[in-house]
N, CA and C atoms as an extended XYZ file, in Angstrom:
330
Properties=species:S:1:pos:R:3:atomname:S:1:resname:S:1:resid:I:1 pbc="F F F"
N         0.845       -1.172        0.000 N   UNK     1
C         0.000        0.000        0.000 CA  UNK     1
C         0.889        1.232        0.000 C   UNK     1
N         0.370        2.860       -0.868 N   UNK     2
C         1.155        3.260       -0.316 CA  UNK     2
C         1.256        4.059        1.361 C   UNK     2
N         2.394        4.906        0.984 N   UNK     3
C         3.023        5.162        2.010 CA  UNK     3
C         2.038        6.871        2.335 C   UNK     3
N         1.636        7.397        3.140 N   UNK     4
C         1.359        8.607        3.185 CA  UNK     4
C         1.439        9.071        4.692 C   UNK     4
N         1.864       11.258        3.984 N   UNK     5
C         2.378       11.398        6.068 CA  UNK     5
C         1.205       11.163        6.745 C   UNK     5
N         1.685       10.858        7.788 N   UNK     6
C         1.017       10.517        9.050 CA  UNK     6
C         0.187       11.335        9.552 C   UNK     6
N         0.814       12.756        9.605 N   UNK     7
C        -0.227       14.032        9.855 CA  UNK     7
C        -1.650       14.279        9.402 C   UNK     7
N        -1.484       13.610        8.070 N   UNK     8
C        -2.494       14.063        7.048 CA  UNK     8
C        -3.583       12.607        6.957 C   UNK     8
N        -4.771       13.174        7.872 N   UNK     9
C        -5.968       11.961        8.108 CA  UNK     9
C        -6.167       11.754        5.906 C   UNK     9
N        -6.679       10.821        5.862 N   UNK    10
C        -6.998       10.009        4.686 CA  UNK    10
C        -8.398       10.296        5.360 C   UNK    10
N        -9.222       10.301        3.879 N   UNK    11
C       -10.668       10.234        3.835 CA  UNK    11
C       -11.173        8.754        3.328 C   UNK    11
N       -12.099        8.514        3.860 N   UNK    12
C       -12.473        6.788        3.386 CA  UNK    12
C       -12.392        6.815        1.746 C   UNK    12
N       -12.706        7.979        0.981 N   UNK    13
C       -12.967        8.015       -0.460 CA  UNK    13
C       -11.484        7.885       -1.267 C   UNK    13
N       -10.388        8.711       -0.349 N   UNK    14
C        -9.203        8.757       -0.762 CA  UNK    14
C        -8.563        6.883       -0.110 C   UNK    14
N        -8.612        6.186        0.385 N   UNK    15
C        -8.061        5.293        1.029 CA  UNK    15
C        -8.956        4.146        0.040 C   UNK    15
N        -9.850        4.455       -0.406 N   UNK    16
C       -10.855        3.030       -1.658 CA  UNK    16
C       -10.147        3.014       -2.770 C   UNK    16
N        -9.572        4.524       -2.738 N   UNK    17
C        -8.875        4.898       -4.853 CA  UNK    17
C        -7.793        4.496       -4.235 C   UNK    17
N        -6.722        4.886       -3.158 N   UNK    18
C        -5.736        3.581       -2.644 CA  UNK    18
C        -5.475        2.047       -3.233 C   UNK    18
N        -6.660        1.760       -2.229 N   UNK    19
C        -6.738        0.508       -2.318 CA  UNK    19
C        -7.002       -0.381       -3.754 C   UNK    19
N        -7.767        0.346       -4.320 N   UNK    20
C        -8.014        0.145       -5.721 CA  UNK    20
C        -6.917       -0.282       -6.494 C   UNK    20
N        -6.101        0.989       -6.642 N   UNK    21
C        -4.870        1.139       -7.283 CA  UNK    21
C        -3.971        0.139       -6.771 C   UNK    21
N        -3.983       -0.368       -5.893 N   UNK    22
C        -2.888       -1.396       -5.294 CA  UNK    22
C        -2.937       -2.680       -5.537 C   UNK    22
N        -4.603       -3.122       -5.432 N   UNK    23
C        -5.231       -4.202       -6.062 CA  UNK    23
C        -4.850       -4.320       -7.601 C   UNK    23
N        -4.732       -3.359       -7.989 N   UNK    24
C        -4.757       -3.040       -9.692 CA  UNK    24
C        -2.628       -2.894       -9.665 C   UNK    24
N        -1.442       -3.378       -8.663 N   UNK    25
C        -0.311       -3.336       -8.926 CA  UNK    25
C        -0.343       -2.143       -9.470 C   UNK    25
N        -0.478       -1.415       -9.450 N   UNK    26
C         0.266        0.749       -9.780 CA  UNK    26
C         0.880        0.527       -8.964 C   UNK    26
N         2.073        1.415       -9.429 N   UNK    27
C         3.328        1.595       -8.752 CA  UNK    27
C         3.021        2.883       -7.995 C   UNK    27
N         4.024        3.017       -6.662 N   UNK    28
C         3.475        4.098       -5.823 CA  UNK    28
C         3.766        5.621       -6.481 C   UNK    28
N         4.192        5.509       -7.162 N   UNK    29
C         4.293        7.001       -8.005 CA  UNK    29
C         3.835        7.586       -8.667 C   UNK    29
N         2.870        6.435       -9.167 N   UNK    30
C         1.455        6.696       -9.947 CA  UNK    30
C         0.710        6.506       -9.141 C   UNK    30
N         0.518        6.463       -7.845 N   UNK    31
C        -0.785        6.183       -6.712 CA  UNK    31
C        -0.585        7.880       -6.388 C   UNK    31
N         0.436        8.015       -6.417 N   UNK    32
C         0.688        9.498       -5.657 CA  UNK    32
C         0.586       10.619       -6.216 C   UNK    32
N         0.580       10.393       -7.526 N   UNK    33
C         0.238       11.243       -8.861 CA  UNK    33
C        -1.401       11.392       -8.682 C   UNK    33
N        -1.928       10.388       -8.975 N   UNK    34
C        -3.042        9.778       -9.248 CA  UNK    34
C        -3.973       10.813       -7.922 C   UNK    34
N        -3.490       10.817       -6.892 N   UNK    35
C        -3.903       10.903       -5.389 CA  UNK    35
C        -3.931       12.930       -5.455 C   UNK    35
N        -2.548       13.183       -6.107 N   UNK    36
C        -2.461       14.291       -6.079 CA  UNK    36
C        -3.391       15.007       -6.690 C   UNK    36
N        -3.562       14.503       -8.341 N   UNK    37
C        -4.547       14.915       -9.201 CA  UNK    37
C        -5.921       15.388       -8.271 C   UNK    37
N        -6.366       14.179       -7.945 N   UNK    38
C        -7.392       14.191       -7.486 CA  UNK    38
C        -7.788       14.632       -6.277 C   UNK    38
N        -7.129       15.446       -5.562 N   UNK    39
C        -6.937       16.402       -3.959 CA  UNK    39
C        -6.606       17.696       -5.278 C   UNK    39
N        -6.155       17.924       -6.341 N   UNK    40
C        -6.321       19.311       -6.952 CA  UNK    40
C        -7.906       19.465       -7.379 C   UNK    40
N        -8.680       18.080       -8.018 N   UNK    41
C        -9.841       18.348       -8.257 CA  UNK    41
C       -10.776       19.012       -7.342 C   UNK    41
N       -10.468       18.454       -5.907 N   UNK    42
C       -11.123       18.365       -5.037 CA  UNK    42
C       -11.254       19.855       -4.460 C   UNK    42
N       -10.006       20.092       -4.613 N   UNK    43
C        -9.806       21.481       -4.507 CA  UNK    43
C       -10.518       22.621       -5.200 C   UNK    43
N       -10.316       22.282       -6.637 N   UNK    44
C       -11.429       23.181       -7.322 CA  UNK    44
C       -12.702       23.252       -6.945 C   UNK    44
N       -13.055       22.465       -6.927 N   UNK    45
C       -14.606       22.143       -6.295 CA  UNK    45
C       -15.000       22.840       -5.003 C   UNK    45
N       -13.915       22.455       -3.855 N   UNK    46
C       -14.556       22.825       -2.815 CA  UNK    46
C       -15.479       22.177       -2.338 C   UNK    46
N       -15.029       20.712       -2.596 N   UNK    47
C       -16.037       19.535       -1.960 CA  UNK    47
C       -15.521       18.266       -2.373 C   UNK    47
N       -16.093       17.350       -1.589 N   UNK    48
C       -15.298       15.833       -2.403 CA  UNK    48
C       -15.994       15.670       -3.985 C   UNK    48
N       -14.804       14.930       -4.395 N   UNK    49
C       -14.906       14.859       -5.837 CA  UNK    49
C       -16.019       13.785       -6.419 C   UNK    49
N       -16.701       12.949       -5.225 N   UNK    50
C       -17.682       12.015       -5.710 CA  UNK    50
C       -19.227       12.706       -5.856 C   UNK    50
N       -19.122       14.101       -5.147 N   UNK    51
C       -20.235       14.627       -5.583 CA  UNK    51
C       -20.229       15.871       -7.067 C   UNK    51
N       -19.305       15.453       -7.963 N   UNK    52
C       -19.248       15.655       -9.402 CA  UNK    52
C       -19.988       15.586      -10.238 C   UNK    52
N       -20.372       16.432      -10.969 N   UNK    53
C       -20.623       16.413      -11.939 CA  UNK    53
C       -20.072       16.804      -13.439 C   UNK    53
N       -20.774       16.041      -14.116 N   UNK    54
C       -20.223       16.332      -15.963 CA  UNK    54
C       -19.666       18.085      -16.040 C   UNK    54
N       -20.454       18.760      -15.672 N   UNK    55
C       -20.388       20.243      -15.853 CA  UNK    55
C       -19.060       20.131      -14.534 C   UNK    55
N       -18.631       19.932      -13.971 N   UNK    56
C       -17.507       19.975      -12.626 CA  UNK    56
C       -16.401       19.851      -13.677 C   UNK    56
N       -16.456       18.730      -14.066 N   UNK    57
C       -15.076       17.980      -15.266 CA  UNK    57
C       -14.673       19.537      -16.059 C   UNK    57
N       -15.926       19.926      -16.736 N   UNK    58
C       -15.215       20.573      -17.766 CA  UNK    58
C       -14.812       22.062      -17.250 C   UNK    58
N       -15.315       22.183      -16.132 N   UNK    59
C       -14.922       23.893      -15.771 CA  UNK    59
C       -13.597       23.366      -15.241 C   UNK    59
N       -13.105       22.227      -14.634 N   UNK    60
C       -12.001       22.117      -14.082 CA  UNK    60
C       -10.975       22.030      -14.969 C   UNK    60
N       -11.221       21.505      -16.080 N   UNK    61
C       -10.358       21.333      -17.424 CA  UNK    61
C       -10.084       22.879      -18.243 C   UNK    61
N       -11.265       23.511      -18.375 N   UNK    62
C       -10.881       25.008      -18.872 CA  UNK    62
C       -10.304       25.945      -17.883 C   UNK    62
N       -10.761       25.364      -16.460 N   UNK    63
C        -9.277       25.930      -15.442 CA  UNK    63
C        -7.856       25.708      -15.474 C   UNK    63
N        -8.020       24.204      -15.792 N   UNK    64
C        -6.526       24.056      -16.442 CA  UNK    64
C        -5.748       24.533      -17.315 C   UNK    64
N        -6.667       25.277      -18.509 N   UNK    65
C        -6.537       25.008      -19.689 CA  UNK    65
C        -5.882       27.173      -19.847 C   UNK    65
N        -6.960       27.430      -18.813 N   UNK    66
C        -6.297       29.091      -18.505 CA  UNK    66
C        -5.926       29.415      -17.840 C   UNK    66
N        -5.263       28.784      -17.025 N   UNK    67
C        -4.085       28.763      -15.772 CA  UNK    67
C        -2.925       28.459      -16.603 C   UNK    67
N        -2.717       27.618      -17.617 N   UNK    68
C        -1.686       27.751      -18.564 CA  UNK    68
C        -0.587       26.331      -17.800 C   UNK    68
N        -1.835       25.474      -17.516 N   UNK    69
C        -1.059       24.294      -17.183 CA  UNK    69
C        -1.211       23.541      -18.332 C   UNK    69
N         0.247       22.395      -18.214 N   UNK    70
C         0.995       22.087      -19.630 CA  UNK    70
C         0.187       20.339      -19.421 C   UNK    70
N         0.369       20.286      -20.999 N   UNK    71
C        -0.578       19.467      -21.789 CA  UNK    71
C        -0.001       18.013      -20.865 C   UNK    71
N         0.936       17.843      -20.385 N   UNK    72
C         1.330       16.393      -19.579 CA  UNK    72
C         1.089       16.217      -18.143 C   UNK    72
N         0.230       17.833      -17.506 N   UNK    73
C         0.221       17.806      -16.362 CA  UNK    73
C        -1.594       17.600      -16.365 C   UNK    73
N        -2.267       17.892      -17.820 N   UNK    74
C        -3.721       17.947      -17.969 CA  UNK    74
C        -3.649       16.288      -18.098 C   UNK    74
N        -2.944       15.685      -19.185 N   UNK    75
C        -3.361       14.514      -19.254 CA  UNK    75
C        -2.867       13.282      -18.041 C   UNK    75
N        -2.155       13.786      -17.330 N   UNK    76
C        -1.920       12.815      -16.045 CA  UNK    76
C        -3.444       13.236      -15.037 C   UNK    76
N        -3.773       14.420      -14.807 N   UNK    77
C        -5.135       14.597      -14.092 CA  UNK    77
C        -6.385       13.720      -15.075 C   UNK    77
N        -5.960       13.764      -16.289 N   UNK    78
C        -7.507       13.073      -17.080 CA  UNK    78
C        -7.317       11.499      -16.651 C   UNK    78
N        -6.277       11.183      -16.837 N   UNK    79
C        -6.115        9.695      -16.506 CA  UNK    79
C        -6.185        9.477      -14.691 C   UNK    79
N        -6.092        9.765      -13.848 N   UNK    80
C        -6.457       10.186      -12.447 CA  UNK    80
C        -7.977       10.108      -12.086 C   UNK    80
N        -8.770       11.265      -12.582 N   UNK    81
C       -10.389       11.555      -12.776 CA  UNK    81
C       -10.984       10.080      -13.588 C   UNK    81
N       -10.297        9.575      -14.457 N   UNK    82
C       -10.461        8.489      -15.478 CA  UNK    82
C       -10.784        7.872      -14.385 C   UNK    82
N        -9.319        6.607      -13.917 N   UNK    83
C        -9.729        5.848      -12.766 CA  UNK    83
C       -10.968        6.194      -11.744 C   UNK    83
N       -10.464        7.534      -11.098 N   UNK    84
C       -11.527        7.664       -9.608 CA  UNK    84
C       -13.352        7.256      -10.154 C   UNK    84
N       -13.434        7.837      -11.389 N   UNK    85
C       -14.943        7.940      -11.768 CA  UNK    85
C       -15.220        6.440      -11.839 C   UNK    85
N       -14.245        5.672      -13.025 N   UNK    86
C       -14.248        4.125      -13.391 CA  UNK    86
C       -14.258        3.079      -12.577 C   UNK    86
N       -13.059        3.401      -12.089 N   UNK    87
C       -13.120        2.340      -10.871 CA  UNK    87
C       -13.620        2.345       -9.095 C   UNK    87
N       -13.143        3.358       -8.910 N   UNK    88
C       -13.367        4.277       -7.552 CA  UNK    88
C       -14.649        4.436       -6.822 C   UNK    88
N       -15.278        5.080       -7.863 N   UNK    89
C       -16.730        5.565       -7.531 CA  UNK    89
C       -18.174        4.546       -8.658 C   UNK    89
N       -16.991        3.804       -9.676 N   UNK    90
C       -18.289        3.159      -10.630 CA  UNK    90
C       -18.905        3.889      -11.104 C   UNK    90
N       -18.752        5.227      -11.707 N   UNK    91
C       -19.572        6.020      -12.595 CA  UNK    91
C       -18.746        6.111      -14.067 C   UNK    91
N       -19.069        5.399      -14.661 N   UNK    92
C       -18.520        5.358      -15.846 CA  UNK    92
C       -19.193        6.400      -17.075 C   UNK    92
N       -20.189        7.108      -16.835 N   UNK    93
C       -20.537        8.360      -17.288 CA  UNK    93
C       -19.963        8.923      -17.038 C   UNK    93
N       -18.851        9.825      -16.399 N   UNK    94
C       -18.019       10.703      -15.372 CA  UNK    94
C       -16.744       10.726      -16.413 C   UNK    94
N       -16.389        9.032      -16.358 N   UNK    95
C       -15.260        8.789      -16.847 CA  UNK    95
C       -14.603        9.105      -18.262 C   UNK    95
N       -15.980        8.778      -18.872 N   UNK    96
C       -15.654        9.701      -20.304 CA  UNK    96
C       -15.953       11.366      -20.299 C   UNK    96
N       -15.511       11.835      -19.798 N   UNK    97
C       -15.890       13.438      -19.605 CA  UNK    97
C       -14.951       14.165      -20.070 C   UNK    97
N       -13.509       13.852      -19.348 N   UNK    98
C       -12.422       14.201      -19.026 CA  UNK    98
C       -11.714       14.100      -20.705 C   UNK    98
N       -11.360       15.296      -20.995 N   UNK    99
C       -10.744       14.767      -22.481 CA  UNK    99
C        -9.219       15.276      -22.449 C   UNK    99
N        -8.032       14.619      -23.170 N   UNK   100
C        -6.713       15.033      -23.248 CA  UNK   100
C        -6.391       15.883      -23.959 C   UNK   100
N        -5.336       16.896      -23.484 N   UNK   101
C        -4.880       17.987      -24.454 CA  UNK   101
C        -4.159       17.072      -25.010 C   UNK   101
N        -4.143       17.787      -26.372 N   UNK   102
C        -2.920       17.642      -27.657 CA  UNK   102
C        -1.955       18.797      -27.780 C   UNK   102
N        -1.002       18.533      -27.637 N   UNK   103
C        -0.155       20.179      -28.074 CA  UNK   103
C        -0.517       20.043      -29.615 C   UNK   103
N        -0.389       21.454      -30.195 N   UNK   104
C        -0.474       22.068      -31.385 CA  UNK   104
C         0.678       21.354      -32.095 C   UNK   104
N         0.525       20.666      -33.184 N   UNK   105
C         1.453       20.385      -34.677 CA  UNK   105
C         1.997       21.610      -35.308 C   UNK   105
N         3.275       20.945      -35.118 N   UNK   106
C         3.661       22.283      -36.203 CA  UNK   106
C         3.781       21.749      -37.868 C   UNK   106
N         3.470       22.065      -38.785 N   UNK   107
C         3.872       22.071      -39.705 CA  UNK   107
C         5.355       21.725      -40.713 C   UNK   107
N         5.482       21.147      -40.825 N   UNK   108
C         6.778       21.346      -41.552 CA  UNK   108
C         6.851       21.782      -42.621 C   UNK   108
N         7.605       22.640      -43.342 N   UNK   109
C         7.625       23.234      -44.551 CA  UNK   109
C         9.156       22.914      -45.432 C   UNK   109
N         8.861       22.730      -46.250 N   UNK   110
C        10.065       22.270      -47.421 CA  UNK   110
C        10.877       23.479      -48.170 C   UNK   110
């Protein structure tokens, strides 16, 4: 399982996506990623993240998106929200919500 400080009580909701993830062999660096993501969601909100909604996902994503956070830090939170909705909470409506940035193509010219 992982490891977390001691100071900091765990919520039963945060300790299921734990357990989940451990059952499921993730390595603790992706539990902690995963964990982090989802204590930033939580944050936006201003409430636990199981009382979400579709409209929650996407204001949190265009927060991301104009805060000018980078396209590998959006798609580690989509894959995070992915799990918690999928596996976590069993709302697999939720789970497809969350969509990945693409950085912009550049062109090549000859």
């Amino acid at each position: 399982m992982a490891t977390l400080p001691i100071d900091r009580p765990v919520s039963p909701l945060r300790q299921r996506m734990i357990d989940d993830m451990t059952m499921r062999a993730m390595r603790s660096r992706t539990q902690h990623d995963y964990v982090r993501h989802v204590r930033a969601f939580a944050a936006f909100l201003r409430r636990s993240p199981d009382t979400a909604t579709a409209e929650d996902v996407r204001r949190f994503q265009l927060h991301q998106r104009e805060h000018g956070v980078g396209e590998s830090v959006i798609n580690g939170s989509v894959s995070a929200l992915r799990f918690l909705f999928d596996v976590t909470l069993e709302r697999p409506d939720l789970s497809r919500r969350p969509v990945l940035a693409h950085r912009p193509r550049s062109c090549l010219t000859y």
